[in-house]
C-alpha positions as CSV (number, residue, x, y, z in Angstrom):
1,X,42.4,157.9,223.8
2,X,42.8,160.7,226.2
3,X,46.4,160.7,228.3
4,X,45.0,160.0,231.6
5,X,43.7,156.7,229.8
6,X,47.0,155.6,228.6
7,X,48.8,156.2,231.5
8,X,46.5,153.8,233.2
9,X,47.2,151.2,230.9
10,X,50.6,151.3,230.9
11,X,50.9,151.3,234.7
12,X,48.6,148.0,234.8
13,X,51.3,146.4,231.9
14,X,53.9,147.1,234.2
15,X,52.0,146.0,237.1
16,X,51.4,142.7,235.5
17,X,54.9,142.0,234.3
18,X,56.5,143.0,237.8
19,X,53.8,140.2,239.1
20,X,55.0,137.5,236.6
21,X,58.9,138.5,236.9
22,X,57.9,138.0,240.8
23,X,56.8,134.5,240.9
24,X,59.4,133.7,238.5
25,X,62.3,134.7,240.8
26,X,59.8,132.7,243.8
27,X,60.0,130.0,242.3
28,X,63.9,130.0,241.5
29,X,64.2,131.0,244.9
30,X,62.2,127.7,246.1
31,X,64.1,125.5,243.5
32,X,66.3,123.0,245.8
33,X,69.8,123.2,244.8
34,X,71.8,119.7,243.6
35,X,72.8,117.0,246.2
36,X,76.3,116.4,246.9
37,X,76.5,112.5,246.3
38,X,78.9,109.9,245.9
39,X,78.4,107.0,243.4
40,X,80.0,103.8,242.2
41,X,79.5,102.2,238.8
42,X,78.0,98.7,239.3
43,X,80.0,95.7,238.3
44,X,80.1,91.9,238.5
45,X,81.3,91.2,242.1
46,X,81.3,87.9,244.4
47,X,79.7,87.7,247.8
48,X,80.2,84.8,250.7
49,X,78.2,84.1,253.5
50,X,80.3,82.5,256.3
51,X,79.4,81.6,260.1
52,X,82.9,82.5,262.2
53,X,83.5,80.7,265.2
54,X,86.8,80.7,268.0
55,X,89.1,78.0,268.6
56,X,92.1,77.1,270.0
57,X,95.2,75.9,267.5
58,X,96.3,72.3,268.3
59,X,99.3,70.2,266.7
60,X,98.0,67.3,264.6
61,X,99.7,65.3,267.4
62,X,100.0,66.6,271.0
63,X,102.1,64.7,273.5
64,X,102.7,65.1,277.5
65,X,105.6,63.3,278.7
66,X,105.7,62.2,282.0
67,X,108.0,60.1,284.3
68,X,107.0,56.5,285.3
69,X,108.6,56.9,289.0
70,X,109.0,59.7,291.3
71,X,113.0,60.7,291.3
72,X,114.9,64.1,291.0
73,X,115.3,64.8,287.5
74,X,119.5,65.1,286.8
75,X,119.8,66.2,283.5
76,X,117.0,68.1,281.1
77,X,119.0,68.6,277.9
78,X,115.9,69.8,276.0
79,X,114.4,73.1,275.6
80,X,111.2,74.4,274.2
81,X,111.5,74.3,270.3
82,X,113.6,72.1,270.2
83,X,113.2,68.8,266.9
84,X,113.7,65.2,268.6
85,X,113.2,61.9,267.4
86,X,111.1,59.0,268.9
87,X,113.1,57.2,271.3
88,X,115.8,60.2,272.6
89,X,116.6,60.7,275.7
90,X,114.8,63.7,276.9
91,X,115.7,63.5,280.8
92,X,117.7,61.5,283.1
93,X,116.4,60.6,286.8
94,X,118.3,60.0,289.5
95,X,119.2,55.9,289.8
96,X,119.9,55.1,293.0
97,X,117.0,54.0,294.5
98,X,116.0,51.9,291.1
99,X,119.7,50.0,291.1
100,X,119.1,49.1,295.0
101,X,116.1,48.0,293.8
102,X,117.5,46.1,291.2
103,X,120.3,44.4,293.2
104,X,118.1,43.5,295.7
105,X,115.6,41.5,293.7
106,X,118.4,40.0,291.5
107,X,119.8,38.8,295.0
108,X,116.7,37.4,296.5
109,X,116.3,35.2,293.6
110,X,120.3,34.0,293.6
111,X,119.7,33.5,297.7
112,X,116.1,31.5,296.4
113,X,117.6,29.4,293.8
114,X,120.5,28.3,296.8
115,X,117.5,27.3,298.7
116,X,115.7,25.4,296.2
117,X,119.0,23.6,295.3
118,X,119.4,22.3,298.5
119,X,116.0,21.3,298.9
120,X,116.5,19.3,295.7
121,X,119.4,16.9,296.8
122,X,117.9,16.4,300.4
123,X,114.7,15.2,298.0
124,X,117.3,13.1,296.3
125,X,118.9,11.5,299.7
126,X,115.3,11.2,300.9
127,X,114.2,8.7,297.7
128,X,116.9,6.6,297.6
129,X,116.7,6.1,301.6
130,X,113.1,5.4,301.0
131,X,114.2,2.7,298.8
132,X,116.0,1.2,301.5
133,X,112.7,1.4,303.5
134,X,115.0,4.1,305.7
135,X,112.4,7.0,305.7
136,X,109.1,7.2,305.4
137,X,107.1,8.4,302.3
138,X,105.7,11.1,304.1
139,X,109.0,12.3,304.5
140,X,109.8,12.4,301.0
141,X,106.5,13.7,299.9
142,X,107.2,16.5,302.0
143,X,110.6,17.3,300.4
144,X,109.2,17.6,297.0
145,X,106.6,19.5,298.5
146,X,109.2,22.2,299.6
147,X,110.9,22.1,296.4
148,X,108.1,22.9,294.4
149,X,107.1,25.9,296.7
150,X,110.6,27.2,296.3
151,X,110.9,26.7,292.4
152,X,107.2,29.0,292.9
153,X,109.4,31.6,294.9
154,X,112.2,32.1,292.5
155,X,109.5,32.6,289.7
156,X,107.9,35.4,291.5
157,X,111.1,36.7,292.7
158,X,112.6,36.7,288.9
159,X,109.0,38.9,288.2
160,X,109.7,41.5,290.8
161,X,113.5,41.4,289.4
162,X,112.4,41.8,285.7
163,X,110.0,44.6,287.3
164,X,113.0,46.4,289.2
165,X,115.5,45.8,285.6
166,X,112.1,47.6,283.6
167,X,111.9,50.3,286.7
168,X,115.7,51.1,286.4
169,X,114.8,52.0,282.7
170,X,113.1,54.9,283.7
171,X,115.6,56.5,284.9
172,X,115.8,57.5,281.0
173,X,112.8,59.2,279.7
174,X,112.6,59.2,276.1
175,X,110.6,60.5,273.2
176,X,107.5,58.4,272.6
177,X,106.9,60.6,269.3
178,X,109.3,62.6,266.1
179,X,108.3,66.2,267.2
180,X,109.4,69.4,268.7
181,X,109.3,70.2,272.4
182,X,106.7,72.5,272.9
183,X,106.3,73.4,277.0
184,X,108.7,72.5,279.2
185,X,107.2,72.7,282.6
186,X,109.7,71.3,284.8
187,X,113.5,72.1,285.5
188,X,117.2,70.0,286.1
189,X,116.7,69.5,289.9
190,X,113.0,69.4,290.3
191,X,111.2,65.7,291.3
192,X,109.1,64.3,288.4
193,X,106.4,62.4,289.0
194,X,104.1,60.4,287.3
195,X,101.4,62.7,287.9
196,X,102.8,65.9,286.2
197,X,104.3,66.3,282.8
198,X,107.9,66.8,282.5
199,X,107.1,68.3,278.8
200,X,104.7,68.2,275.9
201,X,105.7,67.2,272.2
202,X,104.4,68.3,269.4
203,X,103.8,67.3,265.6
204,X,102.8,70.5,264.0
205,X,103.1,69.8,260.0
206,X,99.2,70.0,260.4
207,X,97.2,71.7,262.8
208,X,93.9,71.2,264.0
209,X,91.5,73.6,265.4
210,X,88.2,72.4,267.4
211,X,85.6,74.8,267.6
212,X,81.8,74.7,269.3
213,X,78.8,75.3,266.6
214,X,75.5,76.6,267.5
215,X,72.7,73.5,267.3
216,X,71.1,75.8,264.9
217,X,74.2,76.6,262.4
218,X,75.2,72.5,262.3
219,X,72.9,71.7,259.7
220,X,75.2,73.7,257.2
221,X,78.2,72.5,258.0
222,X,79.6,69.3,256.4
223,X,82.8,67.1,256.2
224,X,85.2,68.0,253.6
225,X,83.7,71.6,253.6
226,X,86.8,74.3,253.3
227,X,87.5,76.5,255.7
228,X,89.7,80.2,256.3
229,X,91.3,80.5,259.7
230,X,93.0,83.6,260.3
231,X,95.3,84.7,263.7
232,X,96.2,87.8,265.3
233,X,99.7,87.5,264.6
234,X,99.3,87.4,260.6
235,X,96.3,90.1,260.5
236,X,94.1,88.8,257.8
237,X,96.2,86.7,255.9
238,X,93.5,83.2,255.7
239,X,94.6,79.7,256.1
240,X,92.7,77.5,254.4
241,X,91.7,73.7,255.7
242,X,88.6,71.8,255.8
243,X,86.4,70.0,258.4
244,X,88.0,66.6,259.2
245,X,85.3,65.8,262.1
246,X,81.6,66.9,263.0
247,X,80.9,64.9,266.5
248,X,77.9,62.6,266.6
249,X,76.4,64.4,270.0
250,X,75.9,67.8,271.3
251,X,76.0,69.0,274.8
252,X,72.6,69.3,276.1
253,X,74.2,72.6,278.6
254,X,75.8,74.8,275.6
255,X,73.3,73.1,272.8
256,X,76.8,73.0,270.5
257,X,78.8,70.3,268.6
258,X,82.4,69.8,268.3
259,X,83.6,70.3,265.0
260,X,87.3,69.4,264.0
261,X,89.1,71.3,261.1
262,X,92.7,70.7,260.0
263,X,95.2,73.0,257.9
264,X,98.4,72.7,256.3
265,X,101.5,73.7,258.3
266,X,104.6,73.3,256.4
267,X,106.2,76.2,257.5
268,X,105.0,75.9,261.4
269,X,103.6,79.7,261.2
270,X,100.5,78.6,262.6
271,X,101.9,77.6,266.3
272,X,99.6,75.4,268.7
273,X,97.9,77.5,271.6
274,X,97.2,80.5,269.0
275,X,93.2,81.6,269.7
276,X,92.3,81.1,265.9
277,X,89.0,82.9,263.9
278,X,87.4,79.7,261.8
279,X,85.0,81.2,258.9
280,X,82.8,78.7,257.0
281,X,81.5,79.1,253.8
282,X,77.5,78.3,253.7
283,X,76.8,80.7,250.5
284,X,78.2,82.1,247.9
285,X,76.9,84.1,245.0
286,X,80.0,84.9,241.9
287,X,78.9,87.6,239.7
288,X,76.2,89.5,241.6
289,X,75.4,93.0,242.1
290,X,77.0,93.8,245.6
291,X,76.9,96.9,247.2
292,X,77.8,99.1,250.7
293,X,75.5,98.3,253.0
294,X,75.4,102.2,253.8
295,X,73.7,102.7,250.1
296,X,70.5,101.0,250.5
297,X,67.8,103.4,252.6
298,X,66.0,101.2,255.2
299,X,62.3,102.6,255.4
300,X,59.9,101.2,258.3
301,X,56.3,101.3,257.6
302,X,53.5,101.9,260.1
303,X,52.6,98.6,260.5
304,X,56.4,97.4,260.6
305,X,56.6,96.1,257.4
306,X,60.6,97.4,255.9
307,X,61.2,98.5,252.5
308,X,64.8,99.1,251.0
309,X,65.6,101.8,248.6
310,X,68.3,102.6,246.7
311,X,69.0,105.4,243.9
312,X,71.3,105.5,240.7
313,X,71.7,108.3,239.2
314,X,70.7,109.3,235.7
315,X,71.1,112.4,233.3
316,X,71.8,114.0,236.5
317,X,68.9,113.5,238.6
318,X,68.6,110.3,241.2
319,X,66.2,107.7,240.5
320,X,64.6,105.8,242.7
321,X,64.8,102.2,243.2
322,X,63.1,99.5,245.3
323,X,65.5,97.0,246.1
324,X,65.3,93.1,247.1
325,X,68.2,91.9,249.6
326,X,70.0,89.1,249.2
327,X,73.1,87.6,251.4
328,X,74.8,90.1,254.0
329,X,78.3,90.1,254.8
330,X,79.9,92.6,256.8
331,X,79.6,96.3,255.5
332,X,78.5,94.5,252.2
333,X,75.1,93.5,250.0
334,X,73.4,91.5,247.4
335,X,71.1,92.8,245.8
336,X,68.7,90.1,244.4
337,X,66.9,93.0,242.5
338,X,66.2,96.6,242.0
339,X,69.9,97.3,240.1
340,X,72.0,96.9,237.4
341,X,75.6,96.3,236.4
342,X,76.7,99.8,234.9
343,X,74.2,102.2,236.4
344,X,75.7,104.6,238.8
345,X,74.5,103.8,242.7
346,X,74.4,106.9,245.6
347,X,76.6,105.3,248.2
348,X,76.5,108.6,249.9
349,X,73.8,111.3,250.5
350,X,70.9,109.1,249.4
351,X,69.3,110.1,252.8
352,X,68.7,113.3,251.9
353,X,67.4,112.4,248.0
354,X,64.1,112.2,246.6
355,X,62.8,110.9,243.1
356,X,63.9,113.5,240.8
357,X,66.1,115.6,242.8
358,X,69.3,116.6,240.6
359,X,72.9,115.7,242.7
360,X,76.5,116.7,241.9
361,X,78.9,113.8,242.1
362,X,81.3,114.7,244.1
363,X,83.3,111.5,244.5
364,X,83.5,108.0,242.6
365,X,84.3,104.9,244.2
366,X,86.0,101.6,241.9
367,X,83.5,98.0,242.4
368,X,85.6,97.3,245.5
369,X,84.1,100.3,247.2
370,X,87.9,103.0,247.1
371,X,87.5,106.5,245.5
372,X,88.7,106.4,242.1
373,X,91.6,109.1,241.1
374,X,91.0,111.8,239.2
375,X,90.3,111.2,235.8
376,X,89.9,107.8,236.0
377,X,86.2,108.3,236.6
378,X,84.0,106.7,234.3
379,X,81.0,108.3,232.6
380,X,77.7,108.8,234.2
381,X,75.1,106.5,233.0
382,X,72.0,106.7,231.2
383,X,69.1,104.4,231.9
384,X,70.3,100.5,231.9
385,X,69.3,98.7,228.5
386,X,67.6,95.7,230.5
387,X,65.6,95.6,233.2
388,X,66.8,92.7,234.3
389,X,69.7,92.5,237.1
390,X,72.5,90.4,236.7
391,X,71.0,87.9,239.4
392,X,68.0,87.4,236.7
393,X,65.2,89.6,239.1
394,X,63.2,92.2,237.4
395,X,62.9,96.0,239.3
């Protein structure tokens, strides 16, 4: 083979192996790097659904106290928070006016029964002079007539005494129920009045709070059902209860129903007047899959139809999943189907994933959704043995 012939085929094998070293480093240099993702291992978890409604914290017993007559109010030894029994004294009113009244009634009836007794023995003289054919028997007739009408006076005017005796009475306003003074609204000095409350008592061992459902949300709400009320005061410690009361009409303007709930009080934390959040439990699923609601991809097809996807990841590359949704609570999820306990679920970054794409766990969270400490990680998962979720769906 002559020279020039074999330097032409050596500068085509070089040629050729530049072209193939050429595409090589192409296609490395088009290879997408890994996704920075973070993952939590599934696990058995529980899920609620609850409808949460406002109402207002009531003692089991609520009672305004008011005077019976109008009269300056002397004494006011209670204050709010105070304990009292039924029957103390919880203000005195002045008593002037209601012991005039009283001594004037009790003396109209003495004054009365003078009268009456007088008209009695001149009924007396009159009969036996009529026996004697003295007087006349219309006379006589009239006599008793007189008596009887003044017997008739001293009965009403014993009524309007016993009425100024029970009206001097209330001059001492007692406690009509064992409780604690809860609102004090007026002051030593000030005139009560029947028409404005001195005071309200309260029986707080139990509370109640009434809250206005929906029309629409009644229907899963039932007597006996328990409840979680929590407060601003106590963050999101719950108190549990249960519905004592659904009412038997709704209010054709709001379209809602009164229903009643009571809770245990013993240690009167829960104080009437608080603005209370009541939750109801209306589902409940123990030992489901549940996930952040940020971890499933919401996809919206041309036609509007949705699709949710999730993807675990496996031998280090994400896997794609189509998912089936069940109950929704807060920033959580059921999923019904698509997922199973021990895989390892993108919580973060699956936005930017594709089938096949290989990631780089960056963090793991535990089942309750925190990032788990160093080395307490658990290993990555292979491909699930069943293809079953825990729920009982197939993917």
């Amino acid at each position: 083979m002559r020279p020039a012939q074999i330097t032409l085929l050596l500068g085509l094998a070089l040629a050729l192996a530049g072209c193939k070293g050429g595409d090589a480093a192409q296609k490395k240099k088009k290879e997408r790097p890994p996704v920075a993702v973070q993952v939590m291992e599934l696990q058995p978890r529980s899920i609620v659904r609850t409808l949460s409604y406002d109402g207002d914290v009531q003692g089991e017993h609520e009672v305004r106290v008011f005077a019976q007559v109008a009269e300056r109010i002397l004494s006011l030894p209670v204050e709010e928070g105070d304990a009292v029994k039924q029957g103390q004294v919880l203000a005195i009113l002045r008593a002037e006016t209601l012991s005039e009244g009283v001594r004037s009634a009790i003396a109209a009836v003495e004054a009365a029964r003078a009268d009456r007794d007088n008209l009695k023995d001149e009924h007396k003289r009159a009969e036996e002079l009529l026996k004697r054919n003295v007087v006349a028997r219309a006379q006589v007739d009239t006599l008793r007539a007189r008596v009887l009408s003044a017997e008739a006076q001293i009965r009403r005017l014993e009524a309007m005494s016993s009425q100024a005796a029970t009206a001097k009475s209330y001059a001492f306003v007692r406690a009509p129920i064992t409780g604690t003074v809860g609102r004090r609204y007026l002051s030593q000095g000030d005139i009560a009045s029947p028409a404005l409350p001195i005071l309200t008592l309260v029986r707080s061992k139990r509370v109640e709070i009434v809250v206005e459902v929906p029309e629409q949300d009644l229907a899963q709400i039932r007597e006996g059902m328990a409840v979680a009320a929590r407060v601003q005061r106590y963050g999101d410690q719950p108190f549990h209860g249960k519905v004592v009361l659904l009412a038997p009409t709704i209010d054709r303007q709001t379209r809602t129903a009164r229903v009643k709930v009571r809770l245990e009080n013993p240690d009167g934390r829960l104080m009437p007047g608080m603005l209370a959040r009541v939750s109801f439990e209306v589902e409940r699923r123990d030992k489901g899959v549940v996930v952040p609601y940020t971890a499933v991809v919401i996809e919206t097809g041309a036609e509007g139809e949705v699709a949710y996807r999730g993807f675990v990841v496996a031998d280090g590359k994400a896997v794609e999943r189509t998912l089936a949704m069940g109950i929704i609570e807060g920033d959580q999820v059921e999923i019904r189907s698509g997922l199973g306990f021990g895989e390892l679920l993108v919580t973060q970054g699956g936005q930017l994933l594709e089938k096949g794409h290989r990631v780089e766990i960056v963090e793991r969270l535990d089942k309750d959704g925190k990032p788990l400490r160093q080395g307490a990680a658990p290993a990555e998962s292979k491909q699930p043995a069943s293809a079953e979720s825990s729920s009982g769906g197939k993917r």
